[in-house]
Structures are given as C-alpha cells and as structure tokens.
N, C-alpha and C positions, 0 to 999 in steps of 0.2 A: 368316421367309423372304420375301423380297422375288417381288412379282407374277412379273416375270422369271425368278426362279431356281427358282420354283412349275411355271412354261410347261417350263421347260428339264428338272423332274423328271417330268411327266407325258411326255412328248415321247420321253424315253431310257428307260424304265419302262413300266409296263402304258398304252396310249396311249387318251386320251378318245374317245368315240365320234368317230365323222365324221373319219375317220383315213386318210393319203396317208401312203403310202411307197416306197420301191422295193424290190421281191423281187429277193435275188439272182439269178440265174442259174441253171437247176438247182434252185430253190428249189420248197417246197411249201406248200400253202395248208391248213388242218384246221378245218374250223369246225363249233363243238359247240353244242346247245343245247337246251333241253328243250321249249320249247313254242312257240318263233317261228318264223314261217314266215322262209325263206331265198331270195333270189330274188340268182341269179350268172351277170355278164355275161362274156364275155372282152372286152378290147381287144389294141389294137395293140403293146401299150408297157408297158415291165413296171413300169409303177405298179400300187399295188393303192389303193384307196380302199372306205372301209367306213363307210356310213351305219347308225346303230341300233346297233351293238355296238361291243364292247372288243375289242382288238387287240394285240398282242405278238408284236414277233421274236425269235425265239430262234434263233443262229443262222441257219440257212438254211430254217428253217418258220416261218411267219409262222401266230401260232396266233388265231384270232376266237369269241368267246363273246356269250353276248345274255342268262347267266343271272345276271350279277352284279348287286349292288345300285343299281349306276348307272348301268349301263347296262340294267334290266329294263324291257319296256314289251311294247307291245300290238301293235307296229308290227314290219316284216318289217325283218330283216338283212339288208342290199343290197351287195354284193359287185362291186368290176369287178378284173378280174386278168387278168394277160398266157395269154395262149392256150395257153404252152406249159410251164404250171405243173403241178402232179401236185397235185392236189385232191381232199378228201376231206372229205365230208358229214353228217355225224350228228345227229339230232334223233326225240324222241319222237313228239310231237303237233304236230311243223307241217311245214307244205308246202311243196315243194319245185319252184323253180322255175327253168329253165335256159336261159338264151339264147345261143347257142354253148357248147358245153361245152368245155373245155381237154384239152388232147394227152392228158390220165386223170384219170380223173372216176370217185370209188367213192362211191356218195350211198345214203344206210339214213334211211329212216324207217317209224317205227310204225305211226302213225294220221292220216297226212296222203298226199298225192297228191305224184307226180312229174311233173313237164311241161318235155321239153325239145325244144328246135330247134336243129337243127343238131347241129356236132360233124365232128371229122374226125379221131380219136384215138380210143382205147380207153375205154370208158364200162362202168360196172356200178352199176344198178340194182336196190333191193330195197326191199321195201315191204310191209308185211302188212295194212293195214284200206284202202289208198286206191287209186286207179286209178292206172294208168301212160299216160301219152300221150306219145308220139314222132315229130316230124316233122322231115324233111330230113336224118333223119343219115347222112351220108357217111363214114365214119371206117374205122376199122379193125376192130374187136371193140363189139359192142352185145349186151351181154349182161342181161337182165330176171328176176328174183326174186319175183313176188307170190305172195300169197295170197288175199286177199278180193277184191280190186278187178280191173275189166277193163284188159286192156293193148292198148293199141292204138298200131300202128308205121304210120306211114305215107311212099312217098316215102323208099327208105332204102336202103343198100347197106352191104356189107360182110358179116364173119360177125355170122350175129344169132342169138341163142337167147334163147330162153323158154320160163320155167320157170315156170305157172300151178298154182293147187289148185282154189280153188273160183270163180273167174267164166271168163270168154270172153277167146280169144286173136284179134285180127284184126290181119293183116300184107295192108296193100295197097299198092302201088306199089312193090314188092321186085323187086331187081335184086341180089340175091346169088348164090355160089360154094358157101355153103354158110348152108344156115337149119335150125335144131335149132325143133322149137315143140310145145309140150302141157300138157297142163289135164287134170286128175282129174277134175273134174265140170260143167268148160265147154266151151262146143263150142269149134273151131278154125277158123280160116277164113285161105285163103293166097293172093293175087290177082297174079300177076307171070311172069316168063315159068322155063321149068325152062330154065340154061343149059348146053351143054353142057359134060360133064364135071364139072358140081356135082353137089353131095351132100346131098339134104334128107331131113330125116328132119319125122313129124308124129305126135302121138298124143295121144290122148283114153279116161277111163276108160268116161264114163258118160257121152258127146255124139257128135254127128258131127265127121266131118272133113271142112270142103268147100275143094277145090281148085278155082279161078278159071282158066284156062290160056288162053294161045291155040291158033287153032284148029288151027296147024302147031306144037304142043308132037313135042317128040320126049324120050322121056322111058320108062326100063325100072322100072314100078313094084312092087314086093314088096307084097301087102297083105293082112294077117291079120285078122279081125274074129271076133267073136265074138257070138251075137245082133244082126248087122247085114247088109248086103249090100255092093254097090259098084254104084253106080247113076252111067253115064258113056252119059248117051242124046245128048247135044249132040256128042260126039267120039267117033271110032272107035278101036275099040281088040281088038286081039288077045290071048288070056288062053293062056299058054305055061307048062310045066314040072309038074311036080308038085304036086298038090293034096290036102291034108289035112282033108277036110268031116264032121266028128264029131259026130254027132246030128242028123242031117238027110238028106233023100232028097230034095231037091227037084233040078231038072231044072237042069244046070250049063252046058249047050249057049253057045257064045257066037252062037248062032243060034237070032233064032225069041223071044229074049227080052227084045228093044225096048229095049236098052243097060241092063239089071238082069244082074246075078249073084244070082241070086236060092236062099236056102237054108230061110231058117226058122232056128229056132236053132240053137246048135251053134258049133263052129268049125270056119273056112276059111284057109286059107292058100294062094294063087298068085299066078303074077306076070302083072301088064298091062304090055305094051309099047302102047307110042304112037310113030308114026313107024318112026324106026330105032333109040329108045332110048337116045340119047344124055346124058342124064343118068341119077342113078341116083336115083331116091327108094324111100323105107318109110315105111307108112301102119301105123297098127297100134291099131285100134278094140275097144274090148270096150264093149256095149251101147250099140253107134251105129252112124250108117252112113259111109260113107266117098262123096261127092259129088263129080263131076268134073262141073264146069260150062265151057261155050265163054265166057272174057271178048268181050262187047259192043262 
C-alpha cells in the first residue's frame, strides 16, 4: 500500500491520535478510558479535535479512547467540541477536567477529581475517591454524585443537587429556584440569597448544616434535628406551628434564648419563618446542628 492510500485508510477508519473532524449535527461525543486524565474544551464550531487518543465516527457519535496500543501514554486526552454536543465521559483512575461544559455532559470517574467552569446545559457529575470543584455554571440542571471527595460549587445558578457520603458539601455564590444538598457524614454549608418562591431542601447525618443568608432573607423554614439545636443569633426569626421535642425538657421559649433553640438530645421538629417567608426551605439534621449565619 502506497504512503497515500496508508493516509487515506487511517483517515476513514479508526483515526491517528491528534484528530480533526466535523460532528454532525445532533451528534454525540463518548469518551472512554481507563487511567488518563481528560481535559474537554467546547468551541464555537462544530470541529472536534483530539490530542493523546484515538477517534472514530460512527455515524453520528464520534467515539474517543486513550487505552489502545498506540494511542497508550501518560499524557491527558484533550478534547475541543462544539458546545451543543451531548457528551459523555467515562474513566477509572483519571481526572476529569472541564472548560465550558456542552449543552449535556454525564462524566463518571473512580479515583480521580472533577473540575469544571462554566457550562449553561444540563451537567451530571459523579465521582467516588476524588473532589468535585464547580465554578461559573449557569446552565440548566447541575447535578453531583460523590462519595469520598469534598464538592464545592461556586458562583452557580440553575437546579443544582448534591449528593455527598462521606466529606463536606460547600455551595457559595448560589442564585438558584431550587438546590437539593447533603452528606451522611460531612457537614453542609449554603451561602446565597433564598429566592422567592424556591425550594431548598438541606441535610446532613452526622454534621451541621450552616446557612449563610442575607440579612432581609424571607424564607419559611421546616427544621427537624435530632441531637442538635438551631442556633440563628445574627437574624431574627419567629419559631411557628407545631412542635415534636422527644427526650428532652429544655426550655423552647423563642425569648430569653439569645437566638438558640436549645433541647439537649432528643428530637425536634418546627418551623422558622424569617421575614414574610417567602420561600420554602427543609433542614433536616441528625447529630448536628443546623446554623443560620447573617452573609458579611
């Protein structure tokens, strides 16, 4: 086979690393691997270009690998593809890195870290041994899966949920409608304004939950603890409805008790309004405390 007709069978066929092409339309991106880290840009223009791995269209998925024999190395899979591609990310042991993320992004790793910027599309994250970092994403749906590693969102809007086990949940600079967030045995921490009419939900097994607010929060909060209190000394607040305090005698007064709801152990269940209540949150702590602090 002539050099030419060599060029011409790679080219139409599984393609050499360091690979340009154009994604159809509607087209999807899948890139698998077992231990390279990945790092995927979007552009403007629906080329895709792929440094470090191997490349194949198939039809209208354009599929990228980094564990074949010639295309194996040490070095990250670099990725640029049109914005409004539907992308999806798989690898064991390497880490995961995102700059803009494209209109759907579903990215799973083992034992590496996720870090993206940006994004203005539906994103799902999951991750078991590494940390989750998130900044600037505007999008539609931010949804987070760990286990071991802390996740931290910063600078963000849309629906976001997080789904932690064992480290720390921090969302700060949140301008959402609706935020899902909790951790079995890290604390939570939520820093941004309650808008009205959203719907946040927060929990934690075995940590606190601290809320960051401003000082004119209006917000009707539900909050159950269990071996904890609700301690909101920096903002006022009125404690309304029916209360369930189950092994415990301490003095429930919302006067007189320097911004504590104070029990001793046991379980509590009542709601705090702030303002006029205009949004709806649930706190829902067992062996924490639940913190409302005035944001600075």
């Amino acid at each position: 086979m002539t050099v030419p007709m060599l060029f011409l069978a790679l080219t139409l066929g599984h393609t050499a690393p360091d690979t340009t092409l154009r994604l159809p339309r509607n087209g999807a991106v899948e890139i698998d691997t077992r231990n390279r880290d990945v790092i995927v840009r979007t552009g403007a223009s629906d080329i895709v270009t792929v440094r470090g791995g191997s490349a194949e269209l198939d039809g209208g998925t354009l599929q990228i690998g980094g564990d074949e024999r010639r295309s194996r190395g040490t070095t990250a899979i670099e990725v640029t593809l049109p914005t409004w591609a539907r992308v999806e990310v798989n690898t064991l042991g390497g880490n995961l890195t995102f700059t803009g993320a494209p209109d759907r992004l579903n990215a799973t790793t083992v034992n590496g870290f996720i870090h993206l910027t940006g994004g203005t599309g539906t994103v799902e994250l999951e991750t078991v041994a590494g940390a989750v970092v998130v900044n600037d994403f505007h999008g539609t749906k931010l949804a987070i899966d760990a286990t071991g590693g802390p996740v931290t969102v910063t600078n963000a809007t849309g629906t976001i949920t997080v789904d932690e086990v064992n480290s720390s949940v921090s969302l700060r600079g949140i301008r959402s409608m609706n935020v899902t967030a909790g951790s079995v045995n890290g604390p939570v921490e939520f820093e941004g304004p309650f808008l009205p009419g959203g719907r946040y939900d927060f929990n934690s097994q075995n940590n606190n939950v601290t809320l960051i607010l401003p000082a004119d929060v209006s917000a009707r909060m539900k909050v159950s603890t269990m071996n904890g209190e609700l301690m909101t000394p920096q903002i006022p607040a009125t404690t309304t409805g029916a209360r369930d305090d189950r092994g415990s005698r301490g003095d429930k007064g919302d006067k007189g008790n320097k911004g504590k709801d104070r029990g001793g152990d046991g379980e509590h269940t009542f709601t705090v309004v702030y303002g006029s209540g205009a949004a709806s949150v649930t706190v829902d702590v067992f062996n924490g405390n639940v913190v409302v602090k005035k944001k600075p």
